[in-house]
C-alpha positions as CSV (number, residue, x, y, z in Angstrom):
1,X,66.8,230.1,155.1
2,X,64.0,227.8,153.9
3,X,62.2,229.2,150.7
4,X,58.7,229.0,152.5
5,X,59.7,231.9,154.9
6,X,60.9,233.7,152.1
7,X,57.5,233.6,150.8
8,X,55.6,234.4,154.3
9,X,57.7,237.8,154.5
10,X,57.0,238.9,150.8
11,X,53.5,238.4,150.6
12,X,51.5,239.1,153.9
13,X,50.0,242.5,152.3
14,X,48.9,241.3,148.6
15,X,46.4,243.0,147.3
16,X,43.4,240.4,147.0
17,X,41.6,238.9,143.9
18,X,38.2,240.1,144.1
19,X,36.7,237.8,140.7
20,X,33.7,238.0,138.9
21,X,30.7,238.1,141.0
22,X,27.8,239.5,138.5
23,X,26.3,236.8,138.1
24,X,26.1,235.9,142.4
25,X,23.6,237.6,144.0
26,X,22.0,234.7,147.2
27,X,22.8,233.8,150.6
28,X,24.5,230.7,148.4
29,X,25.6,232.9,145.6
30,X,28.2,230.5,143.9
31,X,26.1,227.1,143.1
32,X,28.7,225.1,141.0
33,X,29.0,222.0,139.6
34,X,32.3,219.5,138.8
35,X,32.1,218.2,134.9
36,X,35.2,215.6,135.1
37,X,37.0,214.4,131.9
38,X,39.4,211.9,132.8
39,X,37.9,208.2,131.9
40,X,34.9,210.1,130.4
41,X,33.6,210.2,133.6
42,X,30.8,213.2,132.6
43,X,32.2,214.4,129.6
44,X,32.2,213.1,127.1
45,X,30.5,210.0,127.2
46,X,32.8,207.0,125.7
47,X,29.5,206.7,122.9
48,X,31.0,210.0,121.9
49,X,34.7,210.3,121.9
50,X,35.9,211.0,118.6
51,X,32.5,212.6,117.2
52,X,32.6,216.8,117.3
53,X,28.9,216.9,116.7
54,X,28.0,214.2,119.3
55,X,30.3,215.7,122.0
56,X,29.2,219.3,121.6
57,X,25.3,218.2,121.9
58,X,26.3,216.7,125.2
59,X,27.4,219.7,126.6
60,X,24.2,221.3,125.3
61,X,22.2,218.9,127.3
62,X,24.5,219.0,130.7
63,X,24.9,222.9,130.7
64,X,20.7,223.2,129.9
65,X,20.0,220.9,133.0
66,X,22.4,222.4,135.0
67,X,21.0,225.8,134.2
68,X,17.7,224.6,135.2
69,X,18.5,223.5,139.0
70,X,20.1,227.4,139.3
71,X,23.5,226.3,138.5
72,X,25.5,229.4,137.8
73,X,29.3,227.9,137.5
74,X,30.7,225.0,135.7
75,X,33.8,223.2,136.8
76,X,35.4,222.1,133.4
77,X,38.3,219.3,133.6
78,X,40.7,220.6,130.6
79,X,43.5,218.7,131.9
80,X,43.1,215.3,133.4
81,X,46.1,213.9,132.8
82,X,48.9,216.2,131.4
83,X,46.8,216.5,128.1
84,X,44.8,219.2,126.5
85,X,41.1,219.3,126.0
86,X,41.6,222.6,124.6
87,X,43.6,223.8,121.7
88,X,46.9,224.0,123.1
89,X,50.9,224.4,121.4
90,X,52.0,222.9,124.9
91,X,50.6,219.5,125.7
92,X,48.5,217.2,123.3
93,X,45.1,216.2,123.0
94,X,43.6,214.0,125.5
95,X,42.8,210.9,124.4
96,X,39.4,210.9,126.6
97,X,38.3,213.6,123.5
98,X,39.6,212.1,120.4
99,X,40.3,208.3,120.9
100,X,44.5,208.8,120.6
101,X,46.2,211.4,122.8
102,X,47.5,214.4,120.2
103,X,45.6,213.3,117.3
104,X,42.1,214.4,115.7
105,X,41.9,211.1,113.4
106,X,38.8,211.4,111.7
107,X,36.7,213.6,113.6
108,X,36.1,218.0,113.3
109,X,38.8,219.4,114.9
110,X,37.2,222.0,117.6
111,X,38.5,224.3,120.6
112,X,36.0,222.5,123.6
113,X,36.9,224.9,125.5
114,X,36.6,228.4,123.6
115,X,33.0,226.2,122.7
116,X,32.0,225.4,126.4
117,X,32.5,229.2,127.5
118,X,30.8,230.6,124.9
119,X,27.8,228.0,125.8
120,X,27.9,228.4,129.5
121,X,28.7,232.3,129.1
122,X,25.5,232.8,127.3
123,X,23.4,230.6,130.1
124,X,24.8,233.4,132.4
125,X,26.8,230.7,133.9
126,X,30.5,231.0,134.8
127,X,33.3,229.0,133.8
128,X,36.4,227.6,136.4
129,X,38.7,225.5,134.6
130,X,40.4,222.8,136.1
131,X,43.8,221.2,136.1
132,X,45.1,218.9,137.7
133,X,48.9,219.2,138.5
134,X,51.1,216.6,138.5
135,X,49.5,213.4,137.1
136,X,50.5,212.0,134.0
137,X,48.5,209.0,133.3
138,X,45.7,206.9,134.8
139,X,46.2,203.4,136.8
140,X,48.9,202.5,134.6
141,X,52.4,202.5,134.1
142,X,52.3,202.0,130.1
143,X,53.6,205.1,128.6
144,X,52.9,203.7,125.1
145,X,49.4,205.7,125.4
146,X,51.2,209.4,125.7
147,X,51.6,211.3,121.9
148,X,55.3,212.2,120.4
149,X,54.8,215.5,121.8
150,X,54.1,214.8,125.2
151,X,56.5,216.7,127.5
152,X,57.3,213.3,129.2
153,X,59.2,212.1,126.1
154,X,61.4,215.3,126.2
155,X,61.8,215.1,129.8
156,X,61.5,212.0,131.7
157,X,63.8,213.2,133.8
158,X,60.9,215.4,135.6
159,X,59.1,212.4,136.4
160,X,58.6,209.2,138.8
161,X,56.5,206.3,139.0
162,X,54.6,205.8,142.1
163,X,51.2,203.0,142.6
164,X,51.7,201.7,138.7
165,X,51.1,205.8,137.9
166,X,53.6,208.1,136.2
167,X,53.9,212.1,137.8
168,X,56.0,215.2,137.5
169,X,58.2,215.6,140.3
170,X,57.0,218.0,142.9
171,X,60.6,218.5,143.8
172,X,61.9,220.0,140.6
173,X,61.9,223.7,139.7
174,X,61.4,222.4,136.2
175,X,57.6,220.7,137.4
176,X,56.5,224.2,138.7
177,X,57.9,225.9,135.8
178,X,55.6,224.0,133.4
179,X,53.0,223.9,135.7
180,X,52.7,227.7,135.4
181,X,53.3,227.7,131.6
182,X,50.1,226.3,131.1
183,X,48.0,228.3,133.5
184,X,49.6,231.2,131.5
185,X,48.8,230.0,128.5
186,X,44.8,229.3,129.6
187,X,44.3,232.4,131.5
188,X,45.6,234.5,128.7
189,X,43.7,233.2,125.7
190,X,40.3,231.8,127.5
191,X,37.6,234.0,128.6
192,X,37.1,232.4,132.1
193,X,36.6,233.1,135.8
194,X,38.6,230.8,137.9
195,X,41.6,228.2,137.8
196,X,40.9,225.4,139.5
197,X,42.4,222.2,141.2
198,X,40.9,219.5,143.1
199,X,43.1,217.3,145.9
200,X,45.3,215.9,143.8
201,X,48.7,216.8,144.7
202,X,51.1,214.3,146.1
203,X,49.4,211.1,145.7
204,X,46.9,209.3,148.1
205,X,49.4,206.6,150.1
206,X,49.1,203.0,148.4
207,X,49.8,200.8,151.8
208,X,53.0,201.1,152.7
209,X,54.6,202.2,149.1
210,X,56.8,204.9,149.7
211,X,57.1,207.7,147.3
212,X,60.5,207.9,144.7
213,X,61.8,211.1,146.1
214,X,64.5,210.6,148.2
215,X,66.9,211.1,145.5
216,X,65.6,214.4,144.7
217,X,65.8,215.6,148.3
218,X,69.0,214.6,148.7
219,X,70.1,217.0,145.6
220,X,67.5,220.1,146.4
221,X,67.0,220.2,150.3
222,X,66.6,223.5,150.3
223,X,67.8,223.7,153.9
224,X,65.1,220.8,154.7
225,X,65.8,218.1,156.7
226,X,62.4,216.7,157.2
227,X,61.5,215.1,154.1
228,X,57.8,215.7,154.9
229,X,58.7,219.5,155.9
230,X,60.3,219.7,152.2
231,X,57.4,218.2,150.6
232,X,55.0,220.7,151.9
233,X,57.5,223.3,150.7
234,X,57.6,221.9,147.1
235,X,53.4,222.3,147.1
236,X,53.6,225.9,149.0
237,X,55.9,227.0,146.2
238,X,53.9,225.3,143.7
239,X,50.6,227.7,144.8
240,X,52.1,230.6,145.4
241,X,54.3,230.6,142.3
242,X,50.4,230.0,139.8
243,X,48.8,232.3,141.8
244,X,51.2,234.7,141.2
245,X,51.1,233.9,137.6
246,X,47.4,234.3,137.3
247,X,47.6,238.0,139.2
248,X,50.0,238.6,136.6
249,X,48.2,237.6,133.3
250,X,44.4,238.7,135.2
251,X,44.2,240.0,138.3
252,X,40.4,239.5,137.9
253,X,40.4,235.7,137.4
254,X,40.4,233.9,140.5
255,X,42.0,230.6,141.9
256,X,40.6,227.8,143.9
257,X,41.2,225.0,145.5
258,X,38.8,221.7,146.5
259,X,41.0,219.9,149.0
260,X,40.3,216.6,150.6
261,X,37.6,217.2,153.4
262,X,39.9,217.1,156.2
263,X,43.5,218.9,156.8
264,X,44.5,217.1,160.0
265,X,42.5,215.5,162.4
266,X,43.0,217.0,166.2
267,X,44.6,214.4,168.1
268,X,47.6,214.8,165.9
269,X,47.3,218.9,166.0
270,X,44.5,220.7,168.4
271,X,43.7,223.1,166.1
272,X,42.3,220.2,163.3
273,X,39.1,219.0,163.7
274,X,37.2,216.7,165.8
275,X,37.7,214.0,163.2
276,X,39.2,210.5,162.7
277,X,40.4,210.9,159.4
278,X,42.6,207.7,157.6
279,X,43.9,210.3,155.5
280,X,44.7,214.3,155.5
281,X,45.9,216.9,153.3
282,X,48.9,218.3,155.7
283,X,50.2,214.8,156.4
284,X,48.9,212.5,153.7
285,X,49.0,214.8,150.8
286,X,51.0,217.7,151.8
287,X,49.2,220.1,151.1
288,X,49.1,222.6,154.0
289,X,45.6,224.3,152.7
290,X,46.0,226.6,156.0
291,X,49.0,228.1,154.7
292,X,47.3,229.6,151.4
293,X,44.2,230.7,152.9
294,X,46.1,232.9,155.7
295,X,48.6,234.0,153.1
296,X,45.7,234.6,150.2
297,X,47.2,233.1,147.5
298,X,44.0,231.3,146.5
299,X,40.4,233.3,146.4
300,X,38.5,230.8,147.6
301,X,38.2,226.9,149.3
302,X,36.3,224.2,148.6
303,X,36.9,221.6,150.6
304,X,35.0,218.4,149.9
305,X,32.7,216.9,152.5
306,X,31.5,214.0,150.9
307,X,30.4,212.6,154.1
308,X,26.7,212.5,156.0
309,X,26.4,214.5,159.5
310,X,26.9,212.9,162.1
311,X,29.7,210.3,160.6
312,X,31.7,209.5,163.5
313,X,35.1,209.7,161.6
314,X,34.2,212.5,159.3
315,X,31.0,214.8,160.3
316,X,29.7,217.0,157.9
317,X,28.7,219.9,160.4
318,X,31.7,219.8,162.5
319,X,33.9,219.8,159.3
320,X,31.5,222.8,158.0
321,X,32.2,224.3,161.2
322,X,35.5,223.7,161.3
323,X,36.3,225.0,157.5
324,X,33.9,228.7,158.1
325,X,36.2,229.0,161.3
326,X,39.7,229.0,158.8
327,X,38.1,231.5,156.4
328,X,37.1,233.9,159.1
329,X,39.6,237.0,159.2
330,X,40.4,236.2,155.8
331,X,39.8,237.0,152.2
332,X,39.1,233.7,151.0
333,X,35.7,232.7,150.3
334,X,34.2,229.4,151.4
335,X,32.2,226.8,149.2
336,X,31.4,223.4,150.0
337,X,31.8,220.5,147.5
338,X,29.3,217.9,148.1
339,X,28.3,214.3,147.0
340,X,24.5,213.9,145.2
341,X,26.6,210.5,144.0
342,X,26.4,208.8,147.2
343,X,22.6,208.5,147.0
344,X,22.7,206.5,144.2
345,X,22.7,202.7,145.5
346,X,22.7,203.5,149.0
347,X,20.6,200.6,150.8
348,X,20.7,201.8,154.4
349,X,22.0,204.8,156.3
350,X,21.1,208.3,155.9
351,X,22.2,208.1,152.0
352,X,19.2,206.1,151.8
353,X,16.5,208.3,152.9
354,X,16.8,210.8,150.5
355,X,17.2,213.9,152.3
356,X,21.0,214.1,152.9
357,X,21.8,216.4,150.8
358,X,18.8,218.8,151.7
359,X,19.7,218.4,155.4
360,X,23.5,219.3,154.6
361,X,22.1,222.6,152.1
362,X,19.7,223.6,155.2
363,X,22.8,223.0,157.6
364,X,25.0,225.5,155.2
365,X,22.6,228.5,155.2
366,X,23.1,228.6,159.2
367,X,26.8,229.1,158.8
368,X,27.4,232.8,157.0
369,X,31.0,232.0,156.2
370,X,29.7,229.2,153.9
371,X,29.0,231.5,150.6
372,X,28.9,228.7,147.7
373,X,28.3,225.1,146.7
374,X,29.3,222.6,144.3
375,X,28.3,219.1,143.4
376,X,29.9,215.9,142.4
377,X,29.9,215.4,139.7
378,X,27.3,215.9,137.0
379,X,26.1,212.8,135.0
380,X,25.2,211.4,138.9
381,X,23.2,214.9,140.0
382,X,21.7,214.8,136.7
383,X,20.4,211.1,137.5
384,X,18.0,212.4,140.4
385,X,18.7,210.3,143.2
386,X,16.1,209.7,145.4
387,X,14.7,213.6,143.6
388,X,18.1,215.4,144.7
389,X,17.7,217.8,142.0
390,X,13.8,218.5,142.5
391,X,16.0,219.9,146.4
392,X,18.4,221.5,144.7
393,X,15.9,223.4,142.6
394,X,13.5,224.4,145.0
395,X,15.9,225.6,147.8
396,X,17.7,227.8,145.1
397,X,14.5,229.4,143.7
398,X,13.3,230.5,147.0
């Protein structure tokens, strides 16, 4: 019998994960924002990497404009790349901190993490770290990069090579294992509020490059004879078995997910939405975000709509819509991830008239499933585009 029905029978009457919610108290109680790591995309700026005193001064500056807009959550990207940017006995230091993955060279060793809570803690502002699972390095295939201590040097064995990127097999008990070590590991020593993962998972399809499994499904089928089916399967298991693990350290800490905008569009299933979508989780990235909400093995969604309404191939409001309709009946709570980035640049469209973002924040306060926001990502919102923030301040003082 496949292991996913296994799962389905065991866990239909979990007790839910109700988090931290203190600090919520609007129509839009969770108003979030993404700080991203990997190539020092908010934090910390390349000026800084390798300088403690430099790095922890940038924080000060993003968490005290955050706080000003009405943020009241930080997404924190402590994992990028199968590295640490946190003190950790597990995997090494990322090299987006210190300038050489697993070493401090010349500059204060710290805990940014233990650091960043305490920050964001005392701005009344909650902290959601985030991992991402399976990637091991960054549009490269040089390995040269990763420290002596990296678990890819013990076992390479766990990993393939797909797009001129190394991951760990999804396939492999090992992967999931490991996986679940380290949210152990953070969830018991970190004071935080959430795990978090974005919509990385299997990676995005490079043309017609076809992923290195085969091998593995041919020796762990599992009963699968749908390759596609048995990738699904490996992800499921994957969610279920670090949810469980977080229930198990703190029940209290929650777990989310920010999938890719669309799960399939409905002219390949009737019940995805009126979309046109190139790519999508269930088919693309197989990641079947369906399954956990209905099951409850994450606390809450946050799918990212980084388009404008009325896109033809990807509406905003019908993918709003469509995403307030899975939640309903459930337990899982609904934020919407959202794209201030997109305004800066734009020459023509809506992007360019400025109000894109207050149009899609007036469009969410009509749906009640929608409970939370977040943007992406920080060093963009932080710009002002076209006076995003001067919107994002007023409609959350009101």
């Amino acid at each position: 019998m496949k292991r996913i029905i296994i799962i389905l029978a065991c866990f239909l009457f979990l007790p839910f994960r109700g988090g931290q919610e203190g600090l919520l108290n609007a129509s839009i109680a969770f108003r979030g924002a993404w700080i991203a790591t990997v190539a020092n995309i908010d934090w910390p700026s390349k000026e800084a990497v390798g300088n403690t005193e430099a790095q922890q001064a940038e924080m000060i500056f993003l968490l005290d404009s955050l706080q000003s807009l009405g943020i009241n959550a930080i997404i924190f990207q402590v994992r990028p790349t199968a590295d640490a940017l946190y003190q950790s006995e597990l995997e090494p230091l990322s090299h987006w901190l210190t300038g050489k993955q697993g070493a401090w060279g010349e500059q204060t060793s710290w805990d940014p993490l233990e650091w960043t809570i305490e920050q964001a803690h005392a701005r009344e502002m909650e902290v959601h770290v985030w991992l991402n699972p399976y990637r091991v390095n960054l549009a490269t295939t040089d390995t040269s990069i990763l420290a002596p201590n990296h678990i890819f040097r013990r076992h390479p064995e766990w990993f393939w090579c797909y797009n001129k990127q190394w991951y760990f097999d999804p396939g492999l008990d090992e992967t999931r294992e490991w996986i679940c070590t380290i949210v152990q590991d953070i969830v018991q020593r970190y004071d935080i509020q959430a795990i978090h993962m974005d919509d990385y998972f299997y990676p995005y399809p490079a043309g017609k490059q076809l992923l290195p499994d085969t091998t593995t499904f041919a020796r762990f089928p599992r009963g699968y004879e749908d390759i596609k089916d048995w990738r699904r399967d490996n992800v499921n298991m994957a969610i279920w078995e670090i949810s469980e693990t977080i229930r198990d350290c703190k029940p209290e800490v929650q777990f989310g997910i920010s999938p890719f905008g669309v799960w399939r569009n409905a002219d390949v299933d009737s019940t995805g939405s009126a979309t046109k979508a190139g790519i999508t989780n269930y088919d693309d990235l197989y990641a079947d975000i369906r399954l956990w909400i209905q099951m409850g093995w994450i606390d809450y969604v946050l799918p990212q709509l980084y388009w404008e309404i009325g896109k033809k191939v990807a509406d905003y409001e019908i993918l709003a819509h469509w995403w307030a309709n899975e939640v309903k009946g459930t337990k899982c709570k609904l934020y919407i991830g959202m794209a201030p980035y997109r305004l800066e640049g734009a020459k023509k469209g809506p992007w360019a008239t400025g109000n894109e973002i207050s149009r899609q924040m007036e469009l969410n306060r009509t749906i009640p499933e929608i409970t939370g926001e977040c943007f992406y990502s920080t060093k963009p919102l932080l710009r002002n585009p076209r006076g995003v923030c001067d919107t994002i301040k007023a409609l959350y003082s009101e």
